[in-house]
C-alpha positions in Angstrom: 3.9 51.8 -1.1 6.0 49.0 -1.8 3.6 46.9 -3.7 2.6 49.8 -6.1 6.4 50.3 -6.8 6.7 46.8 -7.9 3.6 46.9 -9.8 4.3 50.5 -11.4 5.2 50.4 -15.0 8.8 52.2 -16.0 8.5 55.1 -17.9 9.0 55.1 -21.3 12.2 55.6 -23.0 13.7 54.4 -19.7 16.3 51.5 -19.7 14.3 47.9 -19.7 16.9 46.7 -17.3 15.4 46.6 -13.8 16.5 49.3 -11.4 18.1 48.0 -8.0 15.3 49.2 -5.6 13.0 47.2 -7.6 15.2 44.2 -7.5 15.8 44.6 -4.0 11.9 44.7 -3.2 11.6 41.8 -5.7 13.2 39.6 -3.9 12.1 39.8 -0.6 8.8 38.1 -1.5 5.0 38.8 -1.7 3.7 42.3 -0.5 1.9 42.9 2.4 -1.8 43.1 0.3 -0.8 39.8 -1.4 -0.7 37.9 1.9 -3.7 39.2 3.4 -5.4 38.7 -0.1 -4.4 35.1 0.5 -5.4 34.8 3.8 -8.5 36.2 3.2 -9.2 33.7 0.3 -8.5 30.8 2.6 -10.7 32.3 5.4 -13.5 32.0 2.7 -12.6 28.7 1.3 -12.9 27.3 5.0 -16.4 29.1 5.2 -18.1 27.2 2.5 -19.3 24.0 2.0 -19.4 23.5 -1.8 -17.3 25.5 -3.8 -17.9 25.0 -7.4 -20.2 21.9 -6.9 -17.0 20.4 -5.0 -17.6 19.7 -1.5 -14.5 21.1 1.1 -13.3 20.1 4.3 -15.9 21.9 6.2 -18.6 19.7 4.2 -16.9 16.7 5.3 -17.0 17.8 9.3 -20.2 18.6 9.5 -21.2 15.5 8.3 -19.3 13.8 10.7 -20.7 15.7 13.5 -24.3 14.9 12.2 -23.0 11.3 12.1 -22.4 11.1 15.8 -25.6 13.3 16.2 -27.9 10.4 14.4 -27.2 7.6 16.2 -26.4 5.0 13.2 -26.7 5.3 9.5 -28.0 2.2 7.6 -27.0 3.3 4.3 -24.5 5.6 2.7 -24.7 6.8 -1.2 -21.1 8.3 -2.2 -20.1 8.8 -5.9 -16.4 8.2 -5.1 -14.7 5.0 -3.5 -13.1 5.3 0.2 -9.9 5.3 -0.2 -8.1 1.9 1.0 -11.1 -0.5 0.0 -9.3 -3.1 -1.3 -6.7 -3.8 1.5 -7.2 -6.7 3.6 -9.0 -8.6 0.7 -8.1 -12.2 0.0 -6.8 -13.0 -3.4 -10.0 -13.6 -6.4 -11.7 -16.9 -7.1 -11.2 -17.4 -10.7 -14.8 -16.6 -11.5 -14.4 -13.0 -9.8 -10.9 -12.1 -11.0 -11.9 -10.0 -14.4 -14.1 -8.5 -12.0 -11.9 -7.7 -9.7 -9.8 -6.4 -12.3 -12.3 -3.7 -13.1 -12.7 -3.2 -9.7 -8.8 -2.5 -9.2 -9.2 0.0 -12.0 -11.8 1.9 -10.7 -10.9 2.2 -7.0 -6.9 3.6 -8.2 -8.9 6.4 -10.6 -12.1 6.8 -8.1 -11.2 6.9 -4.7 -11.4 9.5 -1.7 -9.6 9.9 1.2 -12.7 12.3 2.4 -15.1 9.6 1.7 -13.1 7.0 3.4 -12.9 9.1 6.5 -17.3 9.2 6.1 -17.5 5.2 6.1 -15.1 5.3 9.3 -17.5 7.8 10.9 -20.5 6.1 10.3 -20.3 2.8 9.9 -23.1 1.5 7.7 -25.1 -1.1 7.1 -24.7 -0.5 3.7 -22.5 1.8 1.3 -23.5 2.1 -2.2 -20.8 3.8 -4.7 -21.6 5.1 -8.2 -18.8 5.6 -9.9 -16.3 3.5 -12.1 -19.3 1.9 -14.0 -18.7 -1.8 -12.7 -20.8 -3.7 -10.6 -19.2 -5.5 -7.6 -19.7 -6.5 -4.0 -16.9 -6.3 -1.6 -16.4 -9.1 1.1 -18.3 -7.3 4.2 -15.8 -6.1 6.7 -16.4 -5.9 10.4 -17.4 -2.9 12.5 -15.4 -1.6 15.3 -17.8 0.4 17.4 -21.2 0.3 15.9 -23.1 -2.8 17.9 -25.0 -4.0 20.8 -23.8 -5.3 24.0 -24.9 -8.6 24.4 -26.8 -8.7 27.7 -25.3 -12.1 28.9 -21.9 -11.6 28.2 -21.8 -7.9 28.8 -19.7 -7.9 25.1 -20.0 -5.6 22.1 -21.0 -7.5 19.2 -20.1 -5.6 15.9 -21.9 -6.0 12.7 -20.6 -5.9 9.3 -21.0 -3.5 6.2 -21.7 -4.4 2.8 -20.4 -2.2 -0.1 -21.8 -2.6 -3.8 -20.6 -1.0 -6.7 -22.7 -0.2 -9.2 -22.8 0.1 -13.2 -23.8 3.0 -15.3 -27.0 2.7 -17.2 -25.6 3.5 -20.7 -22.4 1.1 -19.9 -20.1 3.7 -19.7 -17.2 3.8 -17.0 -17.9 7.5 -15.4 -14.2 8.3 -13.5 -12.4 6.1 -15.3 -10.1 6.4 -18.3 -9.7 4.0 -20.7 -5.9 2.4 -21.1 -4.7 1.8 -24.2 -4.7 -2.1 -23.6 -4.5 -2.7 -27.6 -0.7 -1.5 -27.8 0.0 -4.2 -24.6 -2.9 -7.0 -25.4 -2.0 -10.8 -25.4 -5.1 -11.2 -28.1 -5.7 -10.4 -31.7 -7.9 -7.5 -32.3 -10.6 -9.8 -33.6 -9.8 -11.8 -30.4 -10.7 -9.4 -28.2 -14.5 -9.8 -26.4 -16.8 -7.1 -25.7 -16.9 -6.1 -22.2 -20.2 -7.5 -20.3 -22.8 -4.7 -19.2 -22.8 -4.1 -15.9 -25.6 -4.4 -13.9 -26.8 -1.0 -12.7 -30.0 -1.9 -10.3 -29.3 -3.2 -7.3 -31.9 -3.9 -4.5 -31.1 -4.2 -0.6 -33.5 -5.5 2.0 -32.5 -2.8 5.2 -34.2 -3.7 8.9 -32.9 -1.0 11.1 -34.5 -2.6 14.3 -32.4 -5.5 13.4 -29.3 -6.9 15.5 -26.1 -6.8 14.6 -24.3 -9.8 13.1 -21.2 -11.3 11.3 -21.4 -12.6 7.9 -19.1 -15.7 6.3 -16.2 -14.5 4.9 -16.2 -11.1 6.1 -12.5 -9.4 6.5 -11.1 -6.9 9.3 -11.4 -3.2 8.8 -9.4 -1.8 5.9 -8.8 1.2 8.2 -8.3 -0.3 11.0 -4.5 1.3 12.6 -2.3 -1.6 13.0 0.7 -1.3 15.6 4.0 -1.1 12.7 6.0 -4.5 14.9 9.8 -3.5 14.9 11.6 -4.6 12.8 15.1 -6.2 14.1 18.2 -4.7 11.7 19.8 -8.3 11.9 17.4 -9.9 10.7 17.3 -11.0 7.0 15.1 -8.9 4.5 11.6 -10.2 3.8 11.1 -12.2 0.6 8.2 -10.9 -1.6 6.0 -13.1 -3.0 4.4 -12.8 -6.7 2.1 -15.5 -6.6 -0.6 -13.1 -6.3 0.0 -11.2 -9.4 -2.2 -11.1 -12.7 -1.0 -11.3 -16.1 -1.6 -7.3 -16.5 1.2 -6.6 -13.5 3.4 -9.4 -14.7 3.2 -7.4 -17.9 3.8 -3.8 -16.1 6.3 -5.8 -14.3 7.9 -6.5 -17.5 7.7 -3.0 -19.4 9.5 -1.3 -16.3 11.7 -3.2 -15.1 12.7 -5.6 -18.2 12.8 -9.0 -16.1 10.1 -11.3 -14.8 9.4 -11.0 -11.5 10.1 -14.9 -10.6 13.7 -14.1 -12.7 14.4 -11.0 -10.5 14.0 -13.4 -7.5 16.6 -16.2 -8.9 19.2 -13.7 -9.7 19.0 -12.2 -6.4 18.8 -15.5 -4.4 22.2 -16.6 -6.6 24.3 -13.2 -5.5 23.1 -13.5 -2.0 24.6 -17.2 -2.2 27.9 -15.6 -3.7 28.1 -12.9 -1.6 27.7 -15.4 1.3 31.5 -15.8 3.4 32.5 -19.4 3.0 32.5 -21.3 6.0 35.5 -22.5 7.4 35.7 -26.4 8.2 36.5 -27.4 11.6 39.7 -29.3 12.3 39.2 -32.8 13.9 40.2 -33.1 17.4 41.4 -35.8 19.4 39.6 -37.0 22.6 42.7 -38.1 23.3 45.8 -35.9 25.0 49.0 -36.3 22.6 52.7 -35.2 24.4 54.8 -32.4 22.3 56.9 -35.3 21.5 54.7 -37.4 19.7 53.1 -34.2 17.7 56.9 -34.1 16.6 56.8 -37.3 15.7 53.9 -37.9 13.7 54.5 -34.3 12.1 58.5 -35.3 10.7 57.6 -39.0 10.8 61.0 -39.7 12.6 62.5 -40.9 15.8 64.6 -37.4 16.3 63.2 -36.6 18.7 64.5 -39.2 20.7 67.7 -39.8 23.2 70.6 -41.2 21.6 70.1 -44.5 23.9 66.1 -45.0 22.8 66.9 -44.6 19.3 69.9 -47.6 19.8 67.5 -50.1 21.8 64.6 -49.1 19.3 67.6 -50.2 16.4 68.4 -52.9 18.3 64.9 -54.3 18.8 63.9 -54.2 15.0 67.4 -56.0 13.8 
């Protein structure tokens, strides 16, 4: 069998040097038993739900199917973030943006794409997150599907869900690791503050016989597949904008690339300028139509170009 001569030690006193047959069935690849061990092993993996106290793909289908089955869910309790969260979010108030901050941290180190594909599914009043030990509460974002049609105007009318974050009861950050912001901190050590406990009790008032509505200030769909508009080749390159950015990017910003990001932006602008072809200045042109004789004329500032007879009358004329 080929896989027991791979696997079959060499006798001893033989040469340690491989012999070719073994090379030659070396090389071609995994045996026949190691490919239908494998196949076997992924047969089971698809089989199961949790694995490990990990939930697979399978976990995550079903649940979708009961989704569709129930009708609605008004709340959903994940441990991870859905992946994508924090796109179509307006820049922070002041107030929120160490906050926000946190909340940045947590969602890069916390997030799903599984659980993400959950919130799409079901659409919730309400989706409560555990992890990343920071209490926050998104902007709500708009449904797409989940409503009522309004009975005058024969319209759907989405409402919103509301996600909140919550903190861990003995003020640690579960999912997130700490980074080392001593080595890069604008403070003194005995500057540095504490960070606040979070708040880790959280209640919600739920109605599920209530109707749908909007809420002030609520965003579009994070997940929501926008049409990619093409892009036209001759058209200049888009200018990115920095305004946005905190003093922890500015300083990322900084440590990679070893310019500010409102520097990198001049210094581009001025070789773009350089680069630029100078424009030539048009010539002025006469209304007027001018003879070949006269462009002669005013070119050598003579009367050459004149008959022998004109030049004596014009001679004649000035004396």
């Amino acid at each position: 069998d080929r896989g027991l001569l791979v696997a079959a030690p060499a006798p001893l006193g033989a040469d340690l040097a491989e012999t070719p047959a073994v090379k030659s069935v070396a090389s071609n690849g995994p045996s026949w038993e190691e490919l239908k061990a494998k196949e076997k092993k992924k047969e089971f993996m698809q089989s199961q739900l949790f694995i490990d106290g990990c939930y697979t793909p399978l976990a995550i289908e079903r649940l979708c199917e009961e989704i569709a089955d129930s009708g609605g869910v008004d709340l959903l309790l994940t441990s991870e973030w859905p992946k994508g969260v924090m796109s179509t979010l307006k820049d922070a108030w002041p107030e929120e943006a160490e906050v926000r901050k946190l909340a940045k941290g947590a969602a890069r180190q916390c997030s799903s794409a599984a659980v993400a594909e959950l919130a799409v599914a079901a659409e919730p009043k309400y989706h409560a997150v555990g992890l990343g030990g920071v209490f926050w509460r998104r902007q709500p974002w708009r449904h797409e599907r989940r409503g009522e049609v309004e009975a005058s105007t024969g319209l759907l009318k989405c409402g919103v869900c509301r996600m909140i974050t919550l903190g861990a009861v003995d003020g640690s950050r579960p999912g997130v690791k700490d980074m080392p912001s001593a080595k890069y901190s604008y403070k003194k050590p005995e500057e540095e503050v504490a960070p606040k406990p979070q708040k880790w009790l959280h209640g919600l008032e739920l109605d599920p016989k209530a109707m749908p509505s909007d809420a002030d200030g609520a965003t579009p769909n994070p997940w929501t597949q926008k049409e990619v508009p093409k892009v036209d080749p001759n058209l200049p390159p888009e200018r990115p904008d920095f305004s946005g950015m905190d003093k922890e990017e500015k300083r990322r910003w900084m440590h990679r690339f070893g310019i500010k990001p409102d520097e990198m932006l001049s210094a581009s602008d001025k070789i773009q300028k350089e680069n630029e072809p100078k424009q030539k200045k048009e010539k002025h042109k006469s209304l007027y139509k001018v003879s070949e004789k006269e462009k002669k004329r005013r070119k050598t500032g003579t009367d050459s170009h004149l008959p022998f007879s004109a030049r004596e009358r014009m001679q004649a004329g000035r004396g």
